[in-house]
C-alpha atoms as one frame of an Amber mdcrd trajectory, in Angstrom:
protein
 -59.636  14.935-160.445 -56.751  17.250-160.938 -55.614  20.094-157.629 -57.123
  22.935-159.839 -60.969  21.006-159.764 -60.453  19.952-155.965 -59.805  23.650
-155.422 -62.580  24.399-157.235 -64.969  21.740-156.167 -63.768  22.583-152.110
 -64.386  26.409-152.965 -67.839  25.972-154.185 -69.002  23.586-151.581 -67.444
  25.897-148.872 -69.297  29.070-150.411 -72.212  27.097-150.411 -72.179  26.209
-147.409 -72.346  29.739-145.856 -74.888  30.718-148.338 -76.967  27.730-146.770
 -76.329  29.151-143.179 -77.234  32.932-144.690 -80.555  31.858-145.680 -81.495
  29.675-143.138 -80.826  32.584-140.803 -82.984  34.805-142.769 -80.240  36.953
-143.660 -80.715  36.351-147.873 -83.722  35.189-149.438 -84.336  32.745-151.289
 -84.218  34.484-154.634 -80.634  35.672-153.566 -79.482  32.246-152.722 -80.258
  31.092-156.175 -78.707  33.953-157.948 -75.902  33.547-156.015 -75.501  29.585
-156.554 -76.165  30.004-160.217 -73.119  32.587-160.109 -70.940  29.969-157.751
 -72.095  27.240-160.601 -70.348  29.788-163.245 -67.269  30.852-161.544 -65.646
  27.614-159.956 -67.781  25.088-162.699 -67.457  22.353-159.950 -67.578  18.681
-160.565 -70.362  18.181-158.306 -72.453  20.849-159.491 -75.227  21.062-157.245
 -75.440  17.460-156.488 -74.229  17.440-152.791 -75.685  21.432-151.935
C-alpha cells in the first residue's frame, strides 16, 4: 500500500466512522448514511471498501 491509499483508506474509515456515530444518534437516517457511504466509496476508492465499516 502506497501513502496516497493509506491516506485514503484512513480518510474513509475516519468519515465513516462519524457517519456511524451520526446515525446511531439519530441525527441522519439510514437512507442518508448509505448515500453518503456510497459517495465516501467514490471519492477516496479505499482498499477496504466497506469491509471493516
Amino acid at each position: 500500500m502506497d501513502k496516497r491509499s493509506f491516506q485514503n483508506e484512513t480518510a474513509f474509515q475516519v468519515m465513516m466512522h462519524l457517519a456511524r456515530r451520526m446515525l446511531a444518534g439519530k441525527l441522519i437516517t439510514g437512507k442518508e448514511y448509505r448515500d453518503f457511504e456510497q459517495e465516501m466509496i467514490r471519492r477516496y476508492q479505499p482498499f477496504s471498501g466497506d469491509l471493516y465499516t
